[in-house]
VOGU-3710 file (C-alpha; in Angstrom, 3 decimals, decimal comma):
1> xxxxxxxxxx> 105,391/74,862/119,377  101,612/73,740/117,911  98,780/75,716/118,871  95,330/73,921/119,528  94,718/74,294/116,080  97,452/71,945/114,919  99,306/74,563/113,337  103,058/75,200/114,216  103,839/78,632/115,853  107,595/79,827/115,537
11> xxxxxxxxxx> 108,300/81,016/119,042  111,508/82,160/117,968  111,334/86,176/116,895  111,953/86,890/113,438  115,500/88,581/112,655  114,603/92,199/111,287  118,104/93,157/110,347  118,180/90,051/108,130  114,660/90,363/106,768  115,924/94,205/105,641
21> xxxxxxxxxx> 119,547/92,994/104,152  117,932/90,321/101,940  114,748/92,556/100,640  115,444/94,774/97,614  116,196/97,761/99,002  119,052/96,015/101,153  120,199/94,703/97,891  120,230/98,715/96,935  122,218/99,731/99,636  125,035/97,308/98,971
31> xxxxxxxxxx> 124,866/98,747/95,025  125,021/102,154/96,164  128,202/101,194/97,961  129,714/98,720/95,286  128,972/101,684/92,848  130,896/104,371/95,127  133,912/102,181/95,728  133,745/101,042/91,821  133,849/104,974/90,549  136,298/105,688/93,035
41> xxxxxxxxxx> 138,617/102,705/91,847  137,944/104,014/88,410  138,544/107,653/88,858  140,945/109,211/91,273  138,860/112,937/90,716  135,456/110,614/91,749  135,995/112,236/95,393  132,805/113,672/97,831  133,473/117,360/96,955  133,266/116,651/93,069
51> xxxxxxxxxx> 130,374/114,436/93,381  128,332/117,379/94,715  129,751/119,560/93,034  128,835/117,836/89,567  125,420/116,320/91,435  122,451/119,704/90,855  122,048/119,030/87,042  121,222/115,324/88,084  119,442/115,602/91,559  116,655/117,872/89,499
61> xxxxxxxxxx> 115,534/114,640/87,893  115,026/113,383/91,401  111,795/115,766/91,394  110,616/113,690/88,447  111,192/109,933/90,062  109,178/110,975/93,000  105,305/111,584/91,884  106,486/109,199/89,145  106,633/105,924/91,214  103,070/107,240/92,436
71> xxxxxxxxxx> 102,181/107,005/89,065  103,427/103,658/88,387  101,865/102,431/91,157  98,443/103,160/90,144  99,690/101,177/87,251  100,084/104,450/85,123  102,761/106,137/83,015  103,654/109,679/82,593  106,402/109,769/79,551  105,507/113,733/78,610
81> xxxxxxxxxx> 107,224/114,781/81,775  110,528/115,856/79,539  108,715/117,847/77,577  106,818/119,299/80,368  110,353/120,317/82,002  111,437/121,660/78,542  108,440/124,219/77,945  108,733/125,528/81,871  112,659/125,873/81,299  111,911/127,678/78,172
91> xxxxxxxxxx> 109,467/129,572/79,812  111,486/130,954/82,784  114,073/131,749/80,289  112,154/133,851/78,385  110,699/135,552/81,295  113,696/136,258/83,124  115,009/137,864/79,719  111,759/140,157/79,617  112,823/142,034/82,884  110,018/140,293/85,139
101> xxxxxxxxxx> 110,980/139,551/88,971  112,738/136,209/89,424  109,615/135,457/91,468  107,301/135,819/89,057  109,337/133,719/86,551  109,415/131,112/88,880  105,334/131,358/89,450  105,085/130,492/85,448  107,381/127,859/85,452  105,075/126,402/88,219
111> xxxxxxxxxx> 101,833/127,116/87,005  102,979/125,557/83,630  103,673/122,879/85,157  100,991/122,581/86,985  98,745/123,159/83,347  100,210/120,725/81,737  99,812/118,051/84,547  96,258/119,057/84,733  95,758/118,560/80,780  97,081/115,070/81,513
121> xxxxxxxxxx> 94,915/114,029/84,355  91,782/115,420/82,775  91,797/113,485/79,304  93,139/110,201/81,503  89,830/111,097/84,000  87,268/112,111/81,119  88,265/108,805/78,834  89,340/106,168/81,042  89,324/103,899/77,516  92,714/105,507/76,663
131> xxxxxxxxxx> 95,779/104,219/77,802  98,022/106,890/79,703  100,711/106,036/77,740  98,781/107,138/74,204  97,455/110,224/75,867  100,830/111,477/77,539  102,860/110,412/74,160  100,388/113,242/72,407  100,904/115,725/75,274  104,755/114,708/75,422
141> xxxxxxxxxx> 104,540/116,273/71,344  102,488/119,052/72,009  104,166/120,340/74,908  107,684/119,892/73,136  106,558/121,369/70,104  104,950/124,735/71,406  108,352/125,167/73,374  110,077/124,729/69,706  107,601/126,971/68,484  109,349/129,573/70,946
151> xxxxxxxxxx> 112,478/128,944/70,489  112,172/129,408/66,867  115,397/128,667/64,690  117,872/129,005/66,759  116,679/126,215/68,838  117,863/127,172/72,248  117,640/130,370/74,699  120,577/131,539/77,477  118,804/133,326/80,854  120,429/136,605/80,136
161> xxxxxxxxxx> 119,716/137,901/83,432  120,736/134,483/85,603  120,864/135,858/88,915  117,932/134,278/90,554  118,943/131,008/89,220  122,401/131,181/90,203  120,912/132,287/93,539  118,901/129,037/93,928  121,877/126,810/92,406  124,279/127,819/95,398
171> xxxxxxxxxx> 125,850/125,558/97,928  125,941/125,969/101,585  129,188/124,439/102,306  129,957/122,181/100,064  125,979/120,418/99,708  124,200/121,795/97,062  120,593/123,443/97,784  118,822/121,255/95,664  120,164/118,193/97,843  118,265/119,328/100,943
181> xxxxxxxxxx> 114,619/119,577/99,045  115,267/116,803/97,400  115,950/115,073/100,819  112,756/116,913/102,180  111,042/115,882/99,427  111,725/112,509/99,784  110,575/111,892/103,288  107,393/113,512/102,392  106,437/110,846/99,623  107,733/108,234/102,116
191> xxxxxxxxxx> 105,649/109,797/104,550  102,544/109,722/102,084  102,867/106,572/100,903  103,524/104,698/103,800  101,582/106,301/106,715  98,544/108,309/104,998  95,519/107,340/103,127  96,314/108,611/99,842  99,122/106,435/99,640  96,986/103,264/100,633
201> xxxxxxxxxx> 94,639/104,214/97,929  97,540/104,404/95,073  97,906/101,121/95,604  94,620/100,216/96,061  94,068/101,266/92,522  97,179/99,942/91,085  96,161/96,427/92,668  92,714/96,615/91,089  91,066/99,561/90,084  87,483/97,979/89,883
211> xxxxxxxxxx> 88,042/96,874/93,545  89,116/100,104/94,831  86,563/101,975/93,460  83,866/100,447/95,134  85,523/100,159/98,200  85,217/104,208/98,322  88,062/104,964/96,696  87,554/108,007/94,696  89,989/106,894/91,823  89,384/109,935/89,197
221> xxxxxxxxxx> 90,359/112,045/92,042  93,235/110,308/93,027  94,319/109,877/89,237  94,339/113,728/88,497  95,821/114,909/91,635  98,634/112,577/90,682  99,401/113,865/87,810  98,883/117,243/88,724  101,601/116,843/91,305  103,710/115,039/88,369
231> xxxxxxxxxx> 103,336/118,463/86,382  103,926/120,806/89,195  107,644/118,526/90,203  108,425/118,606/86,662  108,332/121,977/86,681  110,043/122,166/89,782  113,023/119,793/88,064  112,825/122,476/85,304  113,662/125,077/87,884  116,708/123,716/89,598
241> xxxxxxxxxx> 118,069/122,272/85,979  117,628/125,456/84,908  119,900/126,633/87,850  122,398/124,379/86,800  122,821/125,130/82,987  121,208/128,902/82,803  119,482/128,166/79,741  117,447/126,237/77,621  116,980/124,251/74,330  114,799/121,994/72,138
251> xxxxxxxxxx> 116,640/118,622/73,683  116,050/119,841/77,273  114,658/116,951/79,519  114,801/115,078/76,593  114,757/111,166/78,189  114,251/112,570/81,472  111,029/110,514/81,220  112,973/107,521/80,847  115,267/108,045/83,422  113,098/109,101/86,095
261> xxxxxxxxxx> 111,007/105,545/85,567  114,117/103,614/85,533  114,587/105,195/89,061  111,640/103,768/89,880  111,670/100,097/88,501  115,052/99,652/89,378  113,765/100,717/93,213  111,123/97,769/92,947  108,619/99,942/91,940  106,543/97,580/90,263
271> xxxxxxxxxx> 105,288/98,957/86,309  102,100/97,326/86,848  100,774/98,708/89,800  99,922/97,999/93,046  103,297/97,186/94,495  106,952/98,557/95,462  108,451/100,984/98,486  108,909/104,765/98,269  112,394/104,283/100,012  113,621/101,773/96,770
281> xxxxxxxxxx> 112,991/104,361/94,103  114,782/107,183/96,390  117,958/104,778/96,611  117,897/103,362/93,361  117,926/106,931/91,728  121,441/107,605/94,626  122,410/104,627/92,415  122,054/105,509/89,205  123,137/109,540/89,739  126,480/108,239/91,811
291> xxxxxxxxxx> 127,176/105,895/88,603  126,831/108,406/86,013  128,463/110,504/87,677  131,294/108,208/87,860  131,402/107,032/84,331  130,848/110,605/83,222  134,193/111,216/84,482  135,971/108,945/82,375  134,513/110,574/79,317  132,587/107,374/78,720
301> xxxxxxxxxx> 130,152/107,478/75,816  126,665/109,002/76,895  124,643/105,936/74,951  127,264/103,291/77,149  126,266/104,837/80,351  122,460/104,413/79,325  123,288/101,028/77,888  124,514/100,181/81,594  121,749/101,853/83,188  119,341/99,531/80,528
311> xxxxxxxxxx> 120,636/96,307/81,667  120,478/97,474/85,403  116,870/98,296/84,532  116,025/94,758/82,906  117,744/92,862/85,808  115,793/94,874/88,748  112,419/93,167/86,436  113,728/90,090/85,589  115,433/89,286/89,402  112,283/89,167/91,079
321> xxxxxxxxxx> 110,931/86,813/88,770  113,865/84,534/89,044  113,783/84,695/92,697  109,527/83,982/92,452  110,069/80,979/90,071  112,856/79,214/92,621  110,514/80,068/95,906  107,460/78,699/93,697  109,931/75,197/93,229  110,954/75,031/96,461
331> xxxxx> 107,660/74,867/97,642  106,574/72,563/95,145  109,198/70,275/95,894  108,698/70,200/99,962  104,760/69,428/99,162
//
């Protein structure tokens, strides 16, 4: 039908189930489920009960992925965020073994967190010059190192009096704890980023920072409160893996960083800012957690299962590309 303009209106309503099965996180979905059947093909043990039962130790990285794609979308990095986990596990370890109140252990793993995010966001604030991923690269040293510092030679520390974490790493039925905040968790960053201001503004900055800022974006603001959150849900994924191993050592969260971004890019988080959906990163991480889970049962060689996870990485980057480069043709061609 043309309008008076000359233009050509499609009367015909768009089809929303197709739009959603041929976007990226449609293309997730169908993973997730080629992954589950794959595993289960694999592994006869790869059944529902043993996936949650082996699932805690990974869902605590889920805390990390979360604040992490916020990151990323203000076209940011955050690769200290192993570290960060490693000095709050050690931390809680060593409190829990001085006799304080699980409570109170928990309130330093926190607030450590919480410091340590807070260093991060206040040298990115105070010298916007340096790149985040120089500055967190120092802090991912320093934090690692004072936790090594504590551990001394032996290199590692058992929670002698494990109670309160075994308390927090129970089940009701057969669903781990840690799956229902990480569940609640989720909907509240989908929630943020997708209906409130503060998510508008992350990608306000990540599209262009100048821009945003003199639209009224307070962008220092935004920028530390980020990574403040980043520190506190590291801490939080220091807690809960913790609860899963009752100890810690000087290779704790080690590549968590790395893992917790892959979440993200695979999810079509974009790694330059200003682009991707909450709800990609959130199945994309299902993904990856199902699959190691999966090859982790076949005794499968730790550096094959990140080799795997590598080349899913590079082909959630290089897909959209591909697919932008045929559109760009096709349009070329038709003009």
């Amino acid at each position: 039908m043309a309008g008076k303009s000359g233009r050509t209106i499609n009367a015909t309503p768009q089809n929303v189930w197709k739009k959603r099965l041929i976007s990226w996180e449609g293309v997730l979905v169908v993973i997730l489920v080629a992954v589950l059947i794959l595993c289960r093909a694999m592994s006869a043990n790869y059944t529902f009960e043993n996936v949650l039962r082996e699932m805690p130790k990974y869902l605590s990285e889920m805390f990390l992925m979360l604040p992490m794609a916020f990151i990323l979308m203000m076209g940011e990095i955050d690769i200290s965020v192993g570290s960060i986990v490693c000095l709050s596990g050690t931390l809680g370890c060593f409190a829990v073994n001085a006799g304080l109140p699980f409570p109170v252990a928990l309130l330093i793993m926190l607030g450590s967190g919480i410091i340590c995010g807070a260093i991060n966001g206040l040298i990115i604030v105070m010298f916007p010059e340096l790149p985040s991923m120089i500055v967190t690269l120092g802090t991912q040293i320093i934090f690692r190192g004072i936790a090594e510092i504590m551990l001394g030679g032996g290199g590692s520390i058992s929670a002698t009096n494990a109670d309160g974490f075994r308390a927090i790493g129970k089940s009701i039925g057969n669903i781990p704890m840690v799956f229902f905040l990480v569940v609640i968790a989720s909907v509240i960053f989908v929630l943020i980023s997708t209906k409130m201001k503060f998510g508008r503004e992350l990608m306000a900055i990540g599209s262009n920072r100048l821009t945003a800022f003199y639209s009224g974006v307070k962008v220092k603001k935004v920028l530390f409160i980020t990574y403040v959150t980043m520190g506190a849900f590291s801490a939080l994924c220091a807690i809960f893996f913790t609860a899963a191993t009752y100890g810690a050592n000087t290779t704790t969260g080690k590549g968590f960083e790395m893992d917790a971004i892959a979440m993200a890019v695979f999810g079509g988080i974009s790694s330059t800012g200003g682009k991707g959906k909450m709800i990609g990163g959130i199945i994309s991480a299902f993904v990856i957690i199902c699959l190691r889970i999966g090859l982790g049962q076949k005794n499968m060689n730790s550096q094959l299962i990140l080799l795997i996870i590598g080349v899913l990485l590079i082909g959630a980057v290089v897909l959209p590309n591909i697919s932008a480069m045929i559109t760009a043709k096709k349009k070329k061609a038709s003009v």
